[in-house]
C-alpha positions in Angstrom: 42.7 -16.7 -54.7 39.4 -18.0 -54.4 36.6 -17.2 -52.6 35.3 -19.8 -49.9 31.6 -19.1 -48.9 31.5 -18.9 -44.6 28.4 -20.6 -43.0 26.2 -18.1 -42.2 25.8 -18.7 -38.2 23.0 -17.2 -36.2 21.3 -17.1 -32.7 18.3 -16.6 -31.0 17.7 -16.2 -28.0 13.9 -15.7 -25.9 12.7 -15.3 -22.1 9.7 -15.3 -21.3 9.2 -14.0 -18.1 5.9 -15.3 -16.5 3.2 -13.5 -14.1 0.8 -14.2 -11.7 1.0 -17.0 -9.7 4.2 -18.2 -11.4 5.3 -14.7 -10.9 9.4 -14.5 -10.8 9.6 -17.9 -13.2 10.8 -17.7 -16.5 10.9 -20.3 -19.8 14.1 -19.6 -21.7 14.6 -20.6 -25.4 18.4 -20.5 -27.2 19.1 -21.7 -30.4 22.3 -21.4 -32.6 21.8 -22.4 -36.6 24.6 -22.5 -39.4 23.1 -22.3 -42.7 19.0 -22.4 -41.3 19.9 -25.6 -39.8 19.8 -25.9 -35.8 23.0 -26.8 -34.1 23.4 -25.9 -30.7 19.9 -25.2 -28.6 19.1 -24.9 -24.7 15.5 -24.8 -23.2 15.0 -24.1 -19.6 12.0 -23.9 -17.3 13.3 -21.9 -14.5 11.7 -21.4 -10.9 13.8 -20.9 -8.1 10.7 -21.0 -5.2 10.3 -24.4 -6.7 13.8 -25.8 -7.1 17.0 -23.9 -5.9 19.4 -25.9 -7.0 20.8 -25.5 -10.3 20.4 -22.2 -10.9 16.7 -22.6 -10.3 16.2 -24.9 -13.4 13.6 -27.0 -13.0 13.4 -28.1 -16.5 15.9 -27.9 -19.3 16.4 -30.0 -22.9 20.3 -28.7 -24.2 22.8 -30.8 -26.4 26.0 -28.8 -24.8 28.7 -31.5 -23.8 28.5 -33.3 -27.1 25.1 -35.0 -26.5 21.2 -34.5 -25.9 20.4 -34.6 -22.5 17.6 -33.7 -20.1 18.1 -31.9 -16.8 15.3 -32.3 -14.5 16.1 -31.1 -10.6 19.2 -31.3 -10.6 19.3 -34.8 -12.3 20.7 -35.1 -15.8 19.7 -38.1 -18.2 21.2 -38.1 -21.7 17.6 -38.3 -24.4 16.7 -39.5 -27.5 16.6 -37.0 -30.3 14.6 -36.5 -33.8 14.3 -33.1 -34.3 14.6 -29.7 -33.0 10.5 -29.3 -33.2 10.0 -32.6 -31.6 11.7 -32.0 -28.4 10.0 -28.2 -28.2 6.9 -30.2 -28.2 8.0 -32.3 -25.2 9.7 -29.9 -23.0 6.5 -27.7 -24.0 3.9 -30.6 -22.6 6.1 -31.5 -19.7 6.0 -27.6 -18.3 2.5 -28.1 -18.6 2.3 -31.2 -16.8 4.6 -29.8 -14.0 2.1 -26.5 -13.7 -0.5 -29.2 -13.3 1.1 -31.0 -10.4 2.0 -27.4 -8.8 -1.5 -26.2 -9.5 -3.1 -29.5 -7.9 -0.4 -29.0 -4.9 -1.2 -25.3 -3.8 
């Protein structure tokens, strides 16, 4: 009998819980790897005051259902992707943009 090396699988998992005038929002950040290599992720900006719907996600980059795809208010819109980093980048500078706009707004 021989031995068959398993993929080593992993996850992690972060929330960020932000304060002040975001106070009750929360990024959240899950990624699954076999072998080091990412395979499953989710990344959600989540604020119910702004948006209800949706379990209050605002924001969110996942590639559950078999694709990459974009939620934004409710709406989803399938995305181009290159990496893993790449689209952290994005979701990171569209949050930003979006604190802007609310920021300007209040």
């Amino acid at each position: 009998m021989s031995k068959t090396s398993r993929p080593v699988q992993t996850t992690s998992m972060e929330i960020h819980r932000l304060k002040g005038k975001r106070k009750g929002a929360s990024l959240k950040e899950q990624v699954w790897f076999k072998n080091g290599a990412v395979t499953s992720y989710s990344l959600a900006y989540i604020n119910l005051k702004l948006f209800p719907g949706d379990n209050g996600r605002v924001l969110g980059y996942d590639n559950s259902h078999g694709y990459h795809h974009r939620h934004f208010m409710g709406k989803v819109e399938p995305v181009e992707f290159i990496s893993y980093s790449a689209l952290v980048e994005r979701f990171i500078a569209e949050v930003h943009q979006l604190w802007r706009v609310e920021d300007e707004e209040n």
